[in-house]
C-alpha positions as CSV (number, residue, x, y, z in Angstrom):
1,X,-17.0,160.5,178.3
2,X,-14.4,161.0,175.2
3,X,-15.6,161.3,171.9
4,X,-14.3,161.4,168.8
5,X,-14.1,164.6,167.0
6,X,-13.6,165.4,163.2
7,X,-9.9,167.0,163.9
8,X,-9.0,164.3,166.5
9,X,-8.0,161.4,164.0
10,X,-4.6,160.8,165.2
11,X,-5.9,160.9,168.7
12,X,-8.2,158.2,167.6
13,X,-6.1,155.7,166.1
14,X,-3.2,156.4,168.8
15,X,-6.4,155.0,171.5
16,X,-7.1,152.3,169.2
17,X,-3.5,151.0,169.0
18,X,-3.2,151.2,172.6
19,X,-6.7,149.3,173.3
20,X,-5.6,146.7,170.8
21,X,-2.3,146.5,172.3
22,X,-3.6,145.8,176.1
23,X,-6.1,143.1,174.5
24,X,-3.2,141.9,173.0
25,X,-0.8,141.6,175.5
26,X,-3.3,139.9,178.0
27,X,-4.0,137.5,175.3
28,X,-0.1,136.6,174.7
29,X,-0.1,135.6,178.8
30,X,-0.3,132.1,179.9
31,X,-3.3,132.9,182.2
32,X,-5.3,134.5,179.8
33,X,-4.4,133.1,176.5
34,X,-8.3,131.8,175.4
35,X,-8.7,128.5,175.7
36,X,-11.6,125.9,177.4
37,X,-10.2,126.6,180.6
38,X,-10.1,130.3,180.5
39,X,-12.5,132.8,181.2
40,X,-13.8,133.7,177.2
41,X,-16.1,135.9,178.9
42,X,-12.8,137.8,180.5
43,X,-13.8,141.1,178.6
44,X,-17.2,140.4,177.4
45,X,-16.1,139.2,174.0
46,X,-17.2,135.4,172.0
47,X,-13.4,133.7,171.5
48,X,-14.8,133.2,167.6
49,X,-15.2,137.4,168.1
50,X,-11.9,137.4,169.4
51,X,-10.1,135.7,166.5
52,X,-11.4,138.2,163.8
53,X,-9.3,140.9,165.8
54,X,-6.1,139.1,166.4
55,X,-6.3,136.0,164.1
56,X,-5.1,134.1,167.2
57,X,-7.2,130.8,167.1
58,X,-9.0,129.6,170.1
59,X,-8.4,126.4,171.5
60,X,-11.2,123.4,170.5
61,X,-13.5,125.9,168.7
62,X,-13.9,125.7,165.0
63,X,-13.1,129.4,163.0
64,X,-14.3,129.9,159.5
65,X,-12.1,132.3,158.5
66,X,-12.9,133.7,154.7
67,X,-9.5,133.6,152.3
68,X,-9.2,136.0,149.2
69,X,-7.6,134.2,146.3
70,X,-4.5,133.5,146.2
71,X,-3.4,135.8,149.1
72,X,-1.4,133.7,151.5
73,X,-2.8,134.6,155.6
74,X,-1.4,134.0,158.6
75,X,-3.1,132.4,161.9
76,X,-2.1,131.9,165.6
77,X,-2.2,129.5,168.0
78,X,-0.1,129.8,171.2
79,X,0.5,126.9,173.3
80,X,1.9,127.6,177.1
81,X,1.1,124.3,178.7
82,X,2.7,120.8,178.5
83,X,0.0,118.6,176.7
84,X,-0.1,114.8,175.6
85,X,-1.5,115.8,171.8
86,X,-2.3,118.8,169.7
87,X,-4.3,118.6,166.7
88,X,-4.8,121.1,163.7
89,X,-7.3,120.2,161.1
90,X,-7.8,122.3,158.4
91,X,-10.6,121.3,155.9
92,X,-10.7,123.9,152.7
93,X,-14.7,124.6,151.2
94,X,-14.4,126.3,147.8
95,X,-11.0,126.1,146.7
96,X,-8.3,123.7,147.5
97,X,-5.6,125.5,149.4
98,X,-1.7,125.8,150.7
99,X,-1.0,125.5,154.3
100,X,2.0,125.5,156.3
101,X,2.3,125.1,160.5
102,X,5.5,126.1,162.0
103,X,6.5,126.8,165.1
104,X,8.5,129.1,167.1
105,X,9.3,129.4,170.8
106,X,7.6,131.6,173.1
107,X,9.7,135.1,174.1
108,X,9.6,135.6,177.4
109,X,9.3,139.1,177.6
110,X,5.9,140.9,177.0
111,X,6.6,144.1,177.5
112,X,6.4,146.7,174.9
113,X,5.8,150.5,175.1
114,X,2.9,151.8,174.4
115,X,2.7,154.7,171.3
116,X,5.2,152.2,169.1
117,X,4.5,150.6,166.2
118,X,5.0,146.8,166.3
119,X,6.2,144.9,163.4
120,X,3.4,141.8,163.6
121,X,-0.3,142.4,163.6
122,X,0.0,140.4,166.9
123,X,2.2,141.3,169.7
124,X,5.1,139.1,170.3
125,X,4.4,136.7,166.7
126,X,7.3,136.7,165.0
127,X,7.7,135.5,161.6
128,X,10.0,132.3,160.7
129,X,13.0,132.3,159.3
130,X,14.3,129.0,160.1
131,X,13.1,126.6,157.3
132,X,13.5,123.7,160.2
133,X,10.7,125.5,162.4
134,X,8.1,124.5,159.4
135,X,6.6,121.1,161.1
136,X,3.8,120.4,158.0
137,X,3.2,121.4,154.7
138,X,0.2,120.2,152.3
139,X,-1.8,121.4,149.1
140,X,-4.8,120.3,148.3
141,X,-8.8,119.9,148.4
142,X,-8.7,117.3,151.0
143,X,-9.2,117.7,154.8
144,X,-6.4,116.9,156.5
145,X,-5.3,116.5,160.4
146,X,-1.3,117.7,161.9
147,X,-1.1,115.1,165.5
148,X,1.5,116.4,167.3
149,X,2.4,114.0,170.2
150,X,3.9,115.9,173.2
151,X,4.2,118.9,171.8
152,X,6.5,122.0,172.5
153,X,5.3,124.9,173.8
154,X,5.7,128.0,171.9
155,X,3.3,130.0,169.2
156,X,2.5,127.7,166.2
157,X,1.4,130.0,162.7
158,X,-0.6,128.3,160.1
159,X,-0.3,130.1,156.8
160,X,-3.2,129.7,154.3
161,X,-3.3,130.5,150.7
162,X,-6.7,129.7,148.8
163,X,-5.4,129.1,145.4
164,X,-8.3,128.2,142.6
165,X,-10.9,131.2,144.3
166,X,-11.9,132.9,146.9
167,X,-13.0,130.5,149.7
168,X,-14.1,129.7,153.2
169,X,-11.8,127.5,155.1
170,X,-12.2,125.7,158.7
171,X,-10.0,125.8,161.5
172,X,-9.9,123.3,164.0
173,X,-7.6,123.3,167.1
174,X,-7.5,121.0,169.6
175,X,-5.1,120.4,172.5
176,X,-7.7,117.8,173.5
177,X,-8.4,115.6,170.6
178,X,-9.4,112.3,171.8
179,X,-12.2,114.4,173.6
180,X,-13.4,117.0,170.9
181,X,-12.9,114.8,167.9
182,X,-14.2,114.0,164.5
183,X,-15.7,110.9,163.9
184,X,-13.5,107.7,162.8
185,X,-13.7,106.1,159.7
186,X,-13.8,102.3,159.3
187,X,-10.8,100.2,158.0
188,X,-12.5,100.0,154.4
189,X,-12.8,103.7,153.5
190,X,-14.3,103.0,150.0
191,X,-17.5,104.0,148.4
192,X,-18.7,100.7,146.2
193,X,-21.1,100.3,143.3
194,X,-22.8,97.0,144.1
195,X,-25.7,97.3,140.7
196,X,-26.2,99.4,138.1
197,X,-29.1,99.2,135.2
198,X,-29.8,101.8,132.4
199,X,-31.0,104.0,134.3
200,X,-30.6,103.5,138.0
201,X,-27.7,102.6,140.3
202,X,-26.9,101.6,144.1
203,X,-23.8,102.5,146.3
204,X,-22.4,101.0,149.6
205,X,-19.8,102.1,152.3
206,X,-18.5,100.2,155.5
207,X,-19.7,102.1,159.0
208,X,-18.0,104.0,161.0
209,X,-17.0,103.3,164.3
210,X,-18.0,106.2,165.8
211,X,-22.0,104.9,165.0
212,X,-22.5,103.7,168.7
213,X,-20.6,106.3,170.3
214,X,-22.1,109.6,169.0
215,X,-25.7,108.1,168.6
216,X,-28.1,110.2,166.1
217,X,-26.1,113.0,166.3
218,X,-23.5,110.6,164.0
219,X,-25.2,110.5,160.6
220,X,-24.3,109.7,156.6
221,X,-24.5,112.2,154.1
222,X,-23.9,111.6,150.1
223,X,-23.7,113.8,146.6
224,X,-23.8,112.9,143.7
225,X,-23.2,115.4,140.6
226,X,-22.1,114.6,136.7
227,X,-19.1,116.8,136.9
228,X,-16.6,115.9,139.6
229,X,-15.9,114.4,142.7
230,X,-15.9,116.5,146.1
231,X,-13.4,116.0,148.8
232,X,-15.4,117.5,151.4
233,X,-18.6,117.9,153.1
234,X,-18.1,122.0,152.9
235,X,-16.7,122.1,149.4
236,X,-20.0,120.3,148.6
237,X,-22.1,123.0,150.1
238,X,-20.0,125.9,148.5
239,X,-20.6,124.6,144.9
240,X,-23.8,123.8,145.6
241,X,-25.5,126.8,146.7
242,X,-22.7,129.4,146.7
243,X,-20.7,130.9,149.4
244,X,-21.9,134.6,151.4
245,X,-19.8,137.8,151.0
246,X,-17.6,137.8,154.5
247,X,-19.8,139.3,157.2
248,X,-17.4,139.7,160.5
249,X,-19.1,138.9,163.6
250,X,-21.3,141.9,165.5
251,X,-18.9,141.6,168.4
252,X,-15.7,142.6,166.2
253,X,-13.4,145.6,166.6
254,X,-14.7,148.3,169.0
255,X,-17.2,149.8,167.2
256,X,-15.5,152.9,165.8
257,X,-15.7,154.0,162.3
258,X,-12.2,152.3,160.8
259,X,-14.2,149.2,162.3
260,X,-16.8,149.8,159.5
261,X,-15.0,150.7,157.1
262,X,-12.9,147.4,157.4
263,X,-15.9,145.5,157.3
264,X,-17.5,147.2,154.3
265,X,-14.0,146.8,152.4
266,X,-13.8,143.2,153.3
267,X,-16.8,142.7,151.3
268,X,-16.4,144.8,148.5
269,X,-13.3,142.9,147.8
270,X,-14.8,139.8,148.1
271,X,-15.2,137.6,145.1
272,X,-17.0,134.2,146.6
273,X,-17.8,131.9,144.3
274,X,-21.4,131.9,142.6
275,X,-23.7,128.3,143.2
276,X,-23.9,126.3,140.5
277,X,-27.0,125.3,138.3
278,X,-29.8,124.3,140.1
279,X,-29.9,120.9,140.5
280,X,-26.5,119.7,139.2
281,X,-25.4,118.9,142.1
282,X,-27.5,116.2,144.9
283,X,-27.0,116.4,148.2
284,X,-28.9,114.4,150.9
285,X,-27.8,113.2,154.4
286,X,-29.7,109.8,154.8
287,X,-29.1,109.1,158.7
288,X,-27.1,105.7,159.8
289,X,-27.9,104.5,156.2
290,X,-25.2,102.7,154.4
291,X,-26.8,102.3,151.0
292,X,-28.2,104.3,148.5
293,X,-29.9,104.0,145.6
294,X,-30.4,106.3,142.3
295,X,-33.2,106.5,140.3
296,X,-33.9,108.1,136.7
297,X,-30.8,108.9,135.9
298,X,-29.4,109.4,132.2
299,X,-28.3,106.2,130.6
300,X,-24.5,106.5,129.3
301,X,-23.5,109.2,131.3
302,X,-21.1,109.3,134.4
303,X,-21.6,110.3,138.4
304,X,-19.3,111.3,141.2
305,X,-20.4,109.9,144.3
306,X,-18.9,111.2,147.8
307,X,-19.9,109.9,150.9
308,X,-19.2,112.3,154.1
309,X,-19.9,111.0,157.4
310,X,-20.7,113.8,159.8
311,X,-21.2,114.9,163.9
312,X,-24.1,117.7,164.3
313,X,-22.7,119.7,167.4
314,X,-24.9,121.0,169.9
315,X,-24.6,124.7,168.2
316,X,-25.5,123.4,164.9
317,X,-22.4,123.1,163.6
318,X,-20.5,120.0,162.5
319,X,-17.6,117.7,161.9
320,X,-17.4,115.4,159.2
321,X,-14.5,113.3,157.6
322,X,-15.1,112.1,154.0
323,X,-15.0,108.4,152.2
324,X,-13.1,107.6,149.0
325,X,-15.6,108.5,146.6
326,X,-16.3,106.4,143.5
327,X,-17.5,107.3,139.5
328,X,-20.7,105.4,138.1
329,X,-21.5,105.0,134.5
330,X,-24.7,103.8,133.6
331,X,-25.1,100.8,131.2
332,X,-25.7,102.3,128.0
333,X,-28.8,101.1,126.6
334,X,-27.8,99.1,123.6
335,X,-30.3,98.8,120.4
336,X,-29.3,96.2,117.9
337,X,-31.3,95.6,114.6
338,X,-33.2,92.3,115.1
339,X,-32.8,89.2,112.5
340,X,-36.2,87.6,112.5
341,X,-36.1,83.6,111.7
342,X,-35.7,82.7,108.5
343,X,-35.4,86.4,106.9
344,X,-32.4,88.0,105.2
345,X,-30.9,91.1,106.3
346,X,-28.3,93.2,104.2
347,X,-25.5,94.6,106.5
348,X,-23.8,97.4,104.9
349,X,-20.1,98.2,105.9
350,X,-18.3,101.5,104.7
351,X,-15.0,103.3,106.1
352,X,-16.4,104.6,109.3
353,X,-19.2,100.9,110.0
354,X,-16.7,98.1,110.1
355,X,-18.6,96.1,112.6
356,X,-22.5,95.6,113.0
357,X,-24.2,93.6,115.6
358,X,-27.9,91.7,115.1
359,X,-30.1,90.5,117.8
360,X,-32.3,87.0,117.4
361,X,-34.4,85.7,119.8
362,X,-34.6,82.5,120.1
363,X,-38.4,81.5,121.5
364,X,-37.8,77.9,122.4
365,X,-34.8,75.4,122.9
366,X,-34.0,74.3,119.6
367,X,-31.8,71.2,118.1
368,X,-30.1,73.5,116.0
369,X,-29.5,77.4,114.7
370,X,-28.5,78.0,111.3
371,X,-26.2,80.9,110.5
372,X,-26.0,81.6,106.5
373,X,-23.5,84.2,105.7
374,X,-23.2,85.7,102.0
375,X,-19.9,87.9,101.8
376,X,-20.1,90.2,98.4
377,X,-16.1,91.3,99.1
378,X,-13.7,89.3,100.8
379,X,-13.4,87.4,104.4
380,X,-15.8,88.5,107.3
381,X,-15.3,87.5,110.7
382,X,-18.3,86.0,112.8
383,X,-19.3,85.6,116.4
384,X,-22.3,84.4,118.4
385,X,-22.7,85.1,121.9
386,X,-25.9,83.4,123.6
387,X,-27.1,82.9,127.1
388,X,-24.1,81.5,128.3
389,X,-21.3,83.5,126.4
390,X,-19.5,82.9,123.4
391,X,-20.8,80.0,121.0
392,X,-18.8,80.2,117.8
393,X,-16.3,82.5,115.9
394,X,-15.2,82.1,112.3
395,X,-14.2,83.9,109.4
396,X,-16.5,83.1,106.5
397,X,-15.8,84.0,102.7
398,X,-18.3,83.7,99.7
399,X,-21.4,82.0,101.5
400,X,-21.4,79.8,104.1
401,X,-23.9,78.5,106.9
402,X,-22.4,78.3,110.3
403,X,-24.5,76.1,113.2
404,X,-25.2,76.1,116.5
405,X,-26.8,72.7,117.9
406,X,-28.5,72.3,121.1
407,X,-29.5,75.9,121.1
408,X,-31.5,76.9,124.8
409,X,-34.0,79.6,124.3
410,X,-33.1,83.1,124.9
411,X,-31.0,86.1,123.3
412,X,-28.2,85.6,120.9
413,X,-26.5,88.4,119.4
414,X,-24.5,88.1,116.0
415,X,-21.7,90.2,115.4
416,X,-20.0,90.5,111.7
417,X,-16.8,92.6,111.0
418,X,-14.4,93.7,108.4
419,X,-10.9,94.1,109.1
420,X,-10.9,97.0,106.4
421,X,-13.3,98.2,104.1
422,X,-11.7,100.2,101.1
423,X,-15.1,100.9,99.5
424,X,-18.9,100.5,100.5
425,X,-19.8,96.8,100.7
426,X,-22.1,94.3,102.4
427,X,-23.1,90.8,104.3
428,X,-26.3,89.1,103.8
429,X,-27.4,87.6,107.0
430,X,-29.8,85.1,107.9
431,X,-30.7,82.8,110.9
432,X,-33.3,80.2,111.2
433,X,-34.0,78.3,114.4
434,X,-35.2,74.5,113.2
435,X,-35.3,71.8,115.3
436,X,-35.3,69.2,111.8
437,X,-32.2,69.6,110.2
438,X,-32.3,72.2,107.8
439,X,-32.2,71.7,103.5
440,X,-29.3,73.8,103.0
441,X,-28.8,74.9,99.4
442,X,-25.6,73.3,98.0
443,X,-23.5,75.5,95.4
444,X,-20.4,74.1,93.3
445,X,-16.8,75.3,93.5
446,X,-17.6,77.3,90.2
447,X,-20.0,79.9,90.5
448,X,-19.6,81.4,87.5
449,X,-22.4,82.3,85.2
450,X,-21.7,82.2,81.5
451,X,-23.3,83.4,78.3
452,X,-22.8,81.5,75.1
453,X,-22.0,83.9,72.1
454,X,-22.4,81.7,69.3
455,X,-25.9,81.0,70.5
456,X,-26.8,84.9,71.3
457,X,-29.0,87.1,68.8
458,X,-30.4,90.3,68.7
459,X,-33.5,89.1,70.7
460,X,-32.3,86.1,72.6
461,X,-29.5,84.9,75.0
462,X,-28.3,81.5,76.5
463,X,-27.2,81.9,79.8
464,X,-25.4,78.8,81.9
465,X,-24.5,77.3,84.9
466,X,-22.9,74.5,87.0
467,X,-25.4,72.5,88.7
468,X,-25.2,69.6,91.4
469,X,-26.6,66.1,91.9
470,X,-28.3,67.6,94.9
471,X,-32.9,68.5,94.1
472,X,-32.8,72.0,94.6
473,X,-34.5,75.1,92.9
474,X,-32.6,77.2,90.5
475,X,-34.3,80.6,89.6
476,X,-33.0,82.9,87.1
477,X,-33.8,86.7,86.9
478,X,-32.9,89.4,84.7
479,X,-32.4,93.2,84.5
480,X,-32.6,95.1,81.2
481,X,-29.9,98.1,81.8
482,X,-31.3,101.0,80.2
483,X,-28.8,104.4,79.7
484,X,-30.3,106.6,82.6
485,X,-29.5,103.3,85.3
486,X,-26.5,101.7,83.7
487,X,-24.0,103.3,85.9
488,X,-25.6,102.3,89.3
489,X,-26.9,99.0,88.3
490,X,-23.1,98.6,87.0
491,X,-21.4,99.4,90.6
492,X,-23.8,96.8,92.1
493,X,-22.6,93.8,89.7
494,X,-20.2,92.9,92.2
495,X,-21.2,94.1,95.4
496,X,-24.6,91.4,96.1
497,X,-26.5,94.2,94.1
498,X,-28.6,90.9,92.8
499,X,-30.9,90.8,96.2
500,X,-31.5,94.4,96.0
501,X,-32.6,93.7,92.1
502,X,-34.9,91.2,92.6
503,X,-36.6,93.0,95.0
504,X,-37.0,96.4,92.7
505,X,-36.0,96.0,88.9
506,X,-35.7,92.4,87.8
507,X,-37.8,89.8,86.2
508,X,-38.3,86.1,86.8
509,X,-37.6,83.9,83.7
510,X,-38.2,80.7,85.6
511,X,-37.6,78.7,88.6
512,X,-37.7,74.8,88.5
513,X,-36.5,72.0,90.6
514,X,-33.5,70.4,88.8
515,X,-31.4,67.1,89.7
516,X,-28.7,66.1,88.1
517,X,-27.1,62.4,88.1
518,X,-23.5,63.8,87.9
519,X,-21.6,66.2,89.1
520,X,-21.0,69.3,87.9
521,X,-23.7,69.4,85.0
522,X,-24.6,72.3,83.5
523,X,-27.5,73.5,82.7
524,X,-28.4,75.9,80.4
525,X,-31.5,77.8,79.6
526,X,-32.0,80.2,76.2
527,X,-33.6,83.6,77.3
528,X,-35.8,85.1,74.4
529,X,-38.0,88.3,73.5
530,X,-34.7,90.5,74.5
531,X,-34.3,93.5,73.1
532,X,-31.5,94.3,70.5
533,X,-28.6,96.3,71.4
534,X,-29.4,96.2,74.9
535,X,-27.6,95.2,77.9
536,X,-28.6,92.9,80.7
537,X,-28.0,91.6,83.7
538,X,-28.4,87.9,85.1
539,X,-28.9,86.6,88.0
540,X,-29.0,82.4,88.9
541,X,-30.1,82.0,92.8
542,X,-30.6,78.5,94.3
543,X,-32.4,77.5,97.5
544,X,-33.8,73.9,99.3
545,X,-36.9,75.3,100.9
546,X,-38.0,78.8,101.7
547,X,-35.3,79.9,104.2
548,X,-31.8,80.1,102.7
549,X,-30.8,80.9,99.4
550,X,-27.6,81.7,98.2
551,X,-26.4,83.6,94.8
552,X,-24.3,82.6,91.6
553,X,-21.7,85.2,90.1
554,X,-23.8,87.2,88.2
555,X,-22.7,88.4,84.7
556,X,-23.4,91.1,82.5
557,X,-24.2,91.1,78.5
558,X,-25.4,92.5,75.7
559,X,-27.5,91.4,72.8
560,X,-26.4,92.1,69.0
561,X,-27.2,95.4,67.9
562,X,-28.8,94.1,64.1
563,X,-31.3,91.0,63.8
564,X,-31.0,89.2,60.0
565,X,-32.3,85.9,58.7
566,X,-30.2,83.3,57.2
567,X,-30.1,82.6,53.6
């Protein structure tokens, strides 16, 4: 029995390199080269065994070979029959990879002397250095198939270079592939969103071909994750619950100490990448279903969905091809402000809100809808959308009422914008569902509020205003400007401030109903019990009934500082 002393090292690794070298050479002969039709069980050894120790890939048995980052590593396949197809599929799991099959023709002589070094790590592989012997080159994440029809005999190398991480990568040969072959995909390899709601979603794919042929053993497996889309079934897997350190099989190398120390180095050096959060990524296989639907997820955000389908071998493992996958964004969930019938709303507008959108709910079919607008700077453009699409679009300056007969019940949503808005500014919205025809206020051309001067005092004002042959209610307000508020009452003269004061700082001097037999009247009304030397503001609204009313120009003035009686 030899064994292996502490001063016999070069011994030792002189009896390795000749053990190797037999294996080696028995492997590179036609008779013995592993494939179905060989004895694997020649010396004892598992072909997947085999191929940690040589790198020479057995024929129609998947290898899982582990790949360091971006170090490029070389793999054998030797071919030394005449065959109607050879197929190499490579599918990459962490990382998306390089990979390169040439080809070179067999030497015919396998003889080498034993107690030499040989140049390859396999006997009789040679490298390429004819550019024409490379038959396929790809990059990517994708799994992806070489067919060869009839091809030539001779050693093929497939170099590999992982290039984002460290990763696992699979290794399919086949010299056989209509027998030992991944299942088809259909014509229609697309993965399609057929509904979507806030927060749920459904997806569809065509089936495969394959469904009838492989039975249950054929089934459907989907992800779905938030941050990108996986090209295959593996590289799911990977990311999702992280890939082992490399653990060579038990059967590899020959059991001497260098053997250990390979295997412990291999995983020291090994940097595999970590699994992600828990949860982030959803992965289910769902049988021979060909529909799928999401439940509870977030509204507004996006999801990559892959669709594998996938052949459970007898030994557990499998082969799968993927669909194209497709991206789902759920319907944001859109609040708008409601307009209730018949009540005013004040839409405010600034640099960054140039565009607001109200909601009314129309609870019966109606005659008609009334739209009044009140612009307090410039043109604003208006549309309705109802039930069935868009109803009306105008621009509207200064006040207007906009109308919408025939009006079925259901949702209408009102959208107002401003083309620019140089300074803060506002709309006064309001929308009344009637089916009588609705008193609409009427205003003259002139909306101009005046105050006489000659008739003023310290104590009393006469404020007027254009009125119409049309019975309507005119009420007149006023605000006393006192120093601490004159600034922001000021900065509202202009800007529809008057709805805002009615509500908070004014007082009512009178309403009444007023008709007038010709056009353009004016009326004019004296305001007393002012104080002296004090400013004011006035503010003339008219309205028809109790829905709309619109606003006059308001004006600004200021009663005479001394009072004195004539003489």
């Amino acid at each position: 029995m030899w064994r292996r002393y502490p001063d016999a090292t070069g011994a030792t690794v002189l009896l390795i390199r000749v053990l190797l070298w037999v294996f080696l050479a028995r492997l590179c002969l036609p008779q013995e080269v592993p494939t179905r039709t060989a004895d694997d069980d020649a010396f004892g050894i598992d072909p997947r065994h085999l191929f940690y120790d040589t790198n020479a890939i057995p024929d129609g048995i998947e290898v899982n070979p582990y790949l360091f980052f971006n170090a490029t590593k070389k793999f054998f396949y030797l071919l030394d029959t005449t065959v109607p197809k050879l197929d190499f599929t490579l599918t990459p799991c962490a990382s998306p990879i390089l990979w390169q099959v040439t080809h070179r023709k067999r030497s015919s002589d396998h003889r080498h002397e034993l107690g030499k070094e040989a140049d390859s790590a396999v006997v009789d592989f040679k490298p390429v250095v004819n550019t024409n012997d490379i038959l396929y080159t790809f990059r990517g994440e994708t799994a992806e198939t070489l067919r060869l029809d009839l091809p030539r005999e001779g050693i093929y190398t497939i170099e590999i270079t992982s290039l984002n991480s460290d990763s696992y990568v699979q290794i399919f040969v086949s010299s056989s592939p209509d027998i030992e072959r991944f299942p088809d995909l259909p014509a229609d390899t697309r993965v399609r969103e057929i509904d979507k709601k806030k927060d749920s979603f459904t997806v569809e794919w065509e089936s495969s071909p394959d469904e009838q042929h492989f039975g249950d053993s054929l089934e459907y497996c989907i992800a779905v994750n938030r941050r990108r889309s996986f090209k295959t079934l593996c590289s799911v897997e990977s990311h999702r619950n992280g890939d082992p350190k490399p653990t060579l099989p038990p059967g590899n190398g020959f059991g001497f100490s260098t053997d250990i120390y390979k295997k412990r180095l291999l995983k020291q050096n090994a940097q595999p990448i970590q699994a992600q959060r828990k949860g982030s990524i959803f992965l289910k296989c769902i049988g021979q279903n060909r529909k799928a639907t999401f439940e509870k997820v977030k509204t507004r955000y996006g999801y990559y969905v892959d669709v594998f389908v996938k052949h459970t071998l007898t030994d557990g493992r499998y082969r799968s091809r993927q669909y194209v996958g497709t991206y789902v964004k759920t319907n944001r969930k859109r609040k708008f402000p409601k307009l209730k019938n018949g009540k005013t709303r004040i839409a405010k507008f600034t640099k960054r809100t140039r565009k607001i959108t109200y909601l009314f709910y129309n609870s019966k079919s109606t005659r008609d809808l009334h739209l009044a607008l009140s612009s307090c700077s410039g043109k604003v453009n208006v549309e309705i959308k109802g039930v069935n699409g868009t109803l009306l679009k105008a621009g509207v300056k200064g006040t207007k009422v906009l109308n919408i007969t025939d009006a079925p019940q259901g949702q209408y949503l009102i959208t107002i914008q401003l083309k620019t808005v140089r300074y803060k500014t506002s709309v006064h919205v309001s929308m009344v569902a009637r089916k009588k025809l609705l008193k609409v206020p009427i205003l003259p051309e002139d909306r101009t509020v005046k105050v006489f001067d000659n008739l003023s005092s310290c104590s009393s004002v006469t404020v007027a205003f254009i009125g119409t042959s049309t019975k309507q209610t005119y009420c007149l307000y006023k605000t006393e400007i006192s120093k601490e508020n004159s600034t922001s009452i000021s900065q509202k003269l202009n800007e529809c401030g008057a709805y805002s004061r009615v509500k908070t700082v004014s007082q009512k001097i009178m309403c009444k109903k007023f008709k007038y037999s010709k056009e353009n009247a004016v009326l004019a009304i004296t305001v007393t019990n002012l104080k002296s030397d004090t400013s004011y503001i006035f503010d003339v609204f008219v309205n028809r009934g109790k829905y709309f009313t619109f606003l006059y120009n308001s004006i600004r003035t200021k009663t005479s500082p001394s009072c004195y009686l004539p003489t």
